[in-house]
LOVO-546155 format. One record per residue: residue in one letter; x negated, y negated, z of N, C-alpha, C in turn. Coordinates in steps of 0.2 Angstrom, whole numbers, plus 5000, padded with zeros to 4 digits. Atoms other than C-alpha are relative to their C-alpha. Example, Ala and Ser with C-alpha at 12.3 -4.5 7.8 and 13.67 -1.06 7.14 Angstrom:
# LOVO-546155
A499650065000493850225039499649945000 S500450064999493250055036500449955003 
END
This chain:
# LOVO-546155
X499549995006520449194951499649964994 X500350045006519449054941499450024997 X500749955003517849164940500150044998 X499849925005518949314934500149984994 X499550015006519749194921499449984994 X500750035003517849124917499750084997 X500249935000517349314917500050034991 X499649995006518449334901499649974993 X500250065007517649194890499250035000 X501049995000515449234895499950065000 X500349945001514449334891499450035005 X500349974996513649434905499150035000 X500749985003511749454905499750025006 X500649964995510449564914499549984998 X500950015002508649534914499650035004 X500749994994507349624920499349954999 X500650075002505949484922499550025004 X500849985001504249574920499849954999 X500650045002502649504923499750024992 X500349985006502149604906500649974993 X499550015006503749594897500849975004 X499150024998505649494898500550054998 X499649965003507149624894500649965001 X499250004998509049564893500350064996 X499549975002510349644891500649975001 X499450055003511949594884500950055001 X499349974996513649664895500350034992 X499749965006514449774880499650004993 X500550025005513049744866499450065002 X500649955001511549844875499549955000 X500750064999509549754874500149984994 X500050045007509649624864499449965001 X500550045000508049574870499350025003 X500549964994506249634874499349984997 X500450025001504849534871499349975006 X500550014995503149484883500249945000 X500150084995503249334896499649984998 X500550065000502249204887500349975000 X499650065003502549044882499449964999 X500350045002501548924872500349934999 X499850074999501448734876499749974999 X500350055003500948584868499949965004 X500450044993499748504884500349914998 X499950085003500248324875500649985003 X499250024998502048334874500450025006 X499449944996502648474885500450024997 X499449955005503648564872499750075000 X500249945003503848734870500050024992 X500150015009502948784853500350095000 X499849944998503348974858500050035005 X499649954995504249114866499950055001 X499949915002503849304868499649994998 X500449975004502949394854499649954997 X500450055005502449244843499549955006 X500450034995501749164862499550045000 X500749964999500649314865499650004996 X500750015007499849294847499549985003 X500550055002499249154852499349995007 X500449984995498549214870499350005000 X500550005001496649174869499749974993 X500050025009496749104850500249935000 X499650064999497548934856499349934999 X500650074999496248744853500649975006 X499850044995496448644866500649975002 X499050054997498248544867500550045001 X499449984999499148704868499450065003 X500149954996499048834881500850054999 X499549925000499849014881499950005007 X500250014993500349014900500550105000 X499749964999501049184907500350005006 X499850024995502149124920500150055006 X500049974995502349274930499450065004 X500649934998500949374940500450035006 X499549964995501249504951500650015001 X499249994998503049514949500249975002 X499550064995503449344956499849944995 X500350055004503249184948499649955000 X500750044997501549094947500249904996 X499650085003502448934936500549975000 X499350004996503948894942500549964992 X499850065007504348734926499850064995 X500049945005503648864914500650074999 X499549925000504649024919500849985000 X499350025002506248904918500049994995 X500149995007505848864900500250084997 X499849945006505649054895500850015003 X499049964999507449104905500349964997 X499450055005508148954895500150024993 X500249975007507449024879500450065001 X499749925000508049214883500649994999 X499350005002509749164889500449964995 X499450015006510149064876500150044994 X500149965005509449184864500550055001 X499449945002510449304869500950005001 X499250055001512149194874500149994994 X499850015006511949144858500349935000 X499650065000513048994865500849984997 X499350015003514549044857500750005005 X499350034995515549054873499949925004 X499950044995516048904883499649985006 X500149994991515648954899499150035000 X500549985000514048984906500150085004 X500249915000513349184909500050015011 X500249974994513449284926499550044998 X500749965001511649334927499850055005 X500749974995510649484936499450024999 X500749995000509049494940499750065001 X500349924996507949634944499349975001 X500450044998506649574956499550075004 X500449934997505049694963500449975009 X500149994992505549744981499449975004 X500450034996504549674996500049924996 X500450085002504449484987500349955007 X499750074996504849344999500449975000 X499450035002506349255001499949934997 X500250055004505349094994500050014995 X500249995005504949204980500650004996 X499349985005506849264976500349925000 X499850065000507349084980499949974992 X500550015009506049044963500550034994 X499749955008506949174952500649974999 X499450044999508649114958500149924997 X500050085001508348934956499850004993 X500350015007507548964938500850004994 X499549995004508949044932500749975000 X499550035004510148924936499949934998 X500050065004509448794931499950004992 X500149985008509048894913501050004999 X499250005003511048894913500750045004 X499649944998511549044924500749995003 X499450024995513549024930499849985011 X500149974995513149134944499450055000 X500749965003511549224946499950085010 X500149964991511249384958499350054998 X500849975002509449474962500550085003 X500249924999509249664963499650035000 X500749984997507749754969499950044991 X500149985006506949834952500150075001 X499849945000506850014959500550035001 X499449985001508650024963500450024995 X499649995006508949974945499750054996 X500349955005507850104938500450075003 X499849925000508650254948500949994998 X499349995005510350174942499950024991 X500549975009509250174924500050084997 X499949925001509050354927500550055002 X499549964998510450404932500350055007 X500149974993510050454950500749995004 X499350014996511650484962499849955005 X500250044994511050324973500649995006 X499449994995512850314982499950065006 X500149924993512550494991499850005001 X500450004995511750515006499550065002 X500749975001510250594999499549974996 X500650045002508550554997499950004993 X500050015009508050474977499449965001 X500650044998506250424977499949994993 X500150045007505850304962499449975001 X500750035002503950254956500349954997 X499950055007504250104944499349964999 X501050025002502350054937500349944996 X499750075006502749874927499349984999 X500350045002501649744921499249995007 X500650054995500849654938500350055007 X499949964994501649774952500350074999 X499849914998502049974958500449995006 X499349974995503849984967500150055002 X500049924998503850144975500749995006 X499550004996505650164986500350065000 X499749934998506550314995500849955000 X499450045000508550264991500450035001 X499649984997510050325001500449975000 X499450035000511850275001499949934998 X500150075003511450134990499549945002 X500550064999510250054999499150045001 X500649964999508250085002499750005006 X500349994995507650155016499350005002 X500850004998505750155014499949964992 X500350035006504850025001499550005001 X500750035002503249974995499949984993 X500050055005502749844982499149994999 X500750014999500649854979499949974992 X500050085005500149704967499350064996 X500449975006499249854955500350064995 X499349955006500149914937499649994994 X500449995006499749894919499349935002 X500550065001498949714922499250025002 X500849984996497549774932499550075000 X500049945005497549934922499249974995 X500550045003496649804910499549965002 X500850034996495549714921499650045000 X500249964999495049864925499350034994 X500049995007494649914906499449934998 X500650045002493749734904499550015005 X500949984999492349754916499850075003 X500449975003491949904914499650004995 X500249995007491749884897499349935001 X500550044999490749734903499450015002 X500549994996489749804916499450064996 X500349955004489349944905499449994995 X500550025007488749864889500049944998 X500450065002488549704892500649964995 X499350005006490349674880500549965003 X499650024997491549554884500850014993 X499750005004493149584877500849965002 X499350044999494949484876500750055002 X499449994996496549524886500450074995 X499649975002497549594870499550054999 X500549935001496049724867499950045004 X499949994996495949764881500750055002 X499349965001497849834881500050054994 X500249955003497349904866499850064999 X500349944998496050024872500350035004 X499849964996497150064887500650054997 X499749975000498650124877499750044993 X500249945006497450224863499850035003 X500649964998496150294874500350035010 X500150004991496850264894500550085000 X499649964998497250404903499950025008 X500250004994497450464921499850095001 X500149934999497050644919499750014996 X500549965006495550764909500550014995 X499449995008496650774890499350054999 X500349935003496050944880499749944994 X500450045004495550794866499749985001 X500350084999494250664867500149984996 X500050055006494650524857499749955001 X500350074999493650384851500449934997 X500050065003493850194847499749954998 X500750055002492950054838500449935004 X499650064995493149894851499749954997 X500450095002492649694846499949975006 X499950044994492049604858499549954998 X500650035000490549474861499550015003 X500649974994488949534867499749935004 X500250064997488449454882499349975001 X500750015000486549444879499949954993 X500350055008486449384860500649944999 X499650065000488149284863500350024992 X499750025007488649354845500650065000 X499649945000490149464839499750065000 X500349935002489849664840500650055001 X499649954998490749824838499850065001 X500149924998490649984846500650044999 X499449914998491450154850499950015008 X500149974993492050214866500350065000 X499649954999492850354871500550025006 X499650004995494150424882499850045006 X500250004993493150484896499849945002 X500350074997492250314898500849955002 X499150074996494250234901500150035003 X499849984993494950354910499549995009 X500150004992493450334923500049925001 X499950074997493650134922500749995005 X499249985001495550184925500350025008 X500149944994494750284941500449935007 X500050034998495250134952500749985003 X499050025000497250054949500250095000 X499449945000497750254947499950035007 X499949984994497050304964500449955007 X499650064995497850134973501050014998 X499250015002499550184964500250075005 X499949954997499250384971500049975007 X500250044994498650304987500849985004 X499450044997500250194990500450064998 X499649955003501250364983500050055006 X500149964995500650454997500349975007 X499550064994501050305011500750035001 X499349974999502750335005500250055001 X499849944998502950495007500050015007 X500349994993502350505025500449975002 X499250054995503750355029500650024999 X499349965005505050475020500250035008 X499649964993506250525036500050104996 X500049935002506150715035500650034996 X499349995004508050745030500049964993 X499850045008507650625014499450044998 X500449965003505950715012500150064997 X499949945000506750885011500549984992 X499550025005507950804997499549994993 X500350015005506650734988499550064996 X500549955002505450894987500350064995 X499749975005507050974978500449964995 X499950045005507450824967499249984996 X500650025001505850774964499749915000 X500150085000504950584960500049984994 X500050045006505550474947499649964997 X500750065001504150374938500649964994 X499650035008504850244926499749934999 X500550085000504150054921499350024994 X500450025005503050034905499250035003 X500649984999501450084916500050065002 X499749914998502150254919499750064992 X500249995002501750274902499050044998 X500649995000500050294905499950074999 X500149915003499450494895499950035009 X500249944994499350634911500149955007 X500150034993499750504926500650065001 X499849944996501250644929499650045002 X500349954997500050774929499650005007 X500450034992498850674942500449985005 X499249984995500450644954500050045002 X499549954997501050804954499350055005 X500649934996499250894957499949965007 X500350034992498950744971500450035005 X499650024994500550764980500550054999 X499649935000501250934975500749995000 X499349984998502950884973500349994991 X500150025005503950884955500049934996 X500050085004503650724944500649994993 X499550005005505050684932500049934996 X500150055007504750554916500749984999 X499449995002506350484912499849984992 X500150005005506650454893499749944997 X500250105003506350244889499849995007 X500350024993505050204906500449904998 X499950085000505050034898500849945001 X499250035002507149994896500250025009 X499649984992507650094913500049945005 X499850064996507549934924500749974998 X499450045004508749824912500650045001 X499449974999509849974910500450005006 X499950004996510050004925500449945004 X500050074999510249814930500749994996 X499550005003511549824915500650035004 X499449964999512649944920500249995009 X499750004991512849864939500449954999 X499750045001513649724928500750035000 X499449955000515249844926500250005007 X499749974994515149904943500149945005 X500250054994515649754954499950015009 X500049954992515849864971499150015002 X500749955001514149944966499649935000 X500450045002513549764962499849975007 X500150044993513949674981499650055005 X500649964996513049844988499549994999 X500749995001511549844980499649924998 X500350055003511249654976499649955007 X500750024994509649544987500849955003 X499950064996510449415000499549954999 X500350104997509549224998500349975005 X499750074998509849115011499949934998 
END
């Protein structure tokens, strides 16, 4: 009764809490919030100097007493003090603090993590303020995101590409039957991206350039264009600045590597798909969705590997949140699909 009466006064937040980027969302409001996992810290004091977008600026750009830390890799979290920081920053940015009462929070966490890992998430966010806090598997929320019927007892097979990991999940009557979680998405996209550009021409380049060329030039499939770019880096021979050109066959084949490990695991799943879910999914098709989904022709390259249809939803990068949002509504829908911590 006292949690229905608390219910009334707080404000309800979701988070999907990406290794690339944080999203909430705000129970009747919608995202009120979608900026990259940094945080910039002052080595001296320990203060945070920044949050989100004004952190990543400083990503690589920083003198010494302050570091830009990016607290989550792989989709779990590598700094445990830091990643309570940014949840403290988010929810009150998006609490606002006008109500009283603190927020019932959900999370959306990649599938396969450890229960040490959801322990981390958990415990971040109530120490960042959370009333109550509940996790969610990420792919769940993206086929709630998309609109997929998860409740029937038919197969709904969801890609989600993020930041630091590729959720791949076959989901039936609300739960998921077959998962996999492989530790390669946008981040390794750009790894990717630096040393070739390395190996190639001797060129070292920085983190945010990197992402650059990936979303001018990257693609997982031959495009009817080539397009070129002029890139900055530091040659590694003379040690001095230098700018070139590259073009987009030379990144798609650095590219060659994170999109066959994503088809790869694409395929796994398929093969673990119980027949009667496989038959469902071959006339639904596979939903890709998560910020790395945007990569140019990765549908095309899916659908030619694995012959079945590929289906883009409309926002790859919001579908998690949303999703995660609207299971605040549903609380029936909430106790089904939500992780158990011991």
């Amino acid at each position: 009764m006292l949690s229905s009466i608390l219910g009334w006064f707080s404000t309800d937040l979701a988070i999907d809490l990406g290794t690339a980027n944080t999203l909430v969302y705000v129970r009747g409001k919608g995202i009120v919030c979608n900026e990259p996992s940094v945080v910039a810290i002052d080595k001296k004091s320990g203060k945070v100097l920044a949050v989100g977008a004004e952190a990543k600026k400083m990503l690589g750009r920083t003198p010494g007493n302050i570091v830009a830390i990016r607290p989550m890799k792989d989709g779990v979290i590598a700094d445990f003090d830091v990643a309570e920081k940014m949840l403290n920053h988010f929810i009150t940015k998006a609490h606002n603090r006008r109500a009283f009462v603190s927020p019932r929070v959900i999370i959306g966490i990649p599938s396969r993590i450890t229960q040490v890992e959801q322990r981390a998430v958990r415990d971040s966010a109530e120490l960042a303020g959370a009333r109550e806090v509940y996790l969610i598997e990420q792919p769940i929320a993206a086929a709630i995101g998309a609109g997929l019927p998860i409740t029937e007892p038919s197969g709904n097979m969801v890609v989600d590409i993020g930041g630091g990991t590729t959720d791949i999940a076959v989901i039936s009557l609300a739960g998921i039957v077959y998962s996999d979680s492989v530790r390669v998405a946008g981040d390794k996209m750009d790894e990717a991206i630096l040393s070739y550009i390395k190996r190639k021409y001797n060129l070292l380049l920085g983190e945010h350039m990197a992402e650059m060329i990936k979303m001018e030039l990257g693609s997982a499939y031959p495009m009817e264009e080539k397009r070129v770019m002029l890139i900055k880096g530091r040659d590694l021979i003379t040690g001095i600045p230098k700018t070139m050109e590259v073009n987009s066959d030379e990144i798609r084949e650095s590219l060659e590597e994170p999109v066959s490990a994503i088809v790869d695991a694409l395929k796994v799943a398929l093969e673990n798909t119980p027949p009667e879910l496989a038959a469902d999914i071959i006339d639904r098709g596979i939903v890709l969705a998560g910020g790395g989904s945007l990569l140019r022709g990765l549908d095309m390259r899916l659908r030619e590997e694995v012959n079945l249809p590929i289906i883009t939803v409309d926002n790859p990068i919001t579908t998690v949140v949303m999703g995660t949002g609207k299971v605040l509504d549903e609380i029936d829908l909430l106790r089904k699909v939500s992780v158990l911590t011991q």
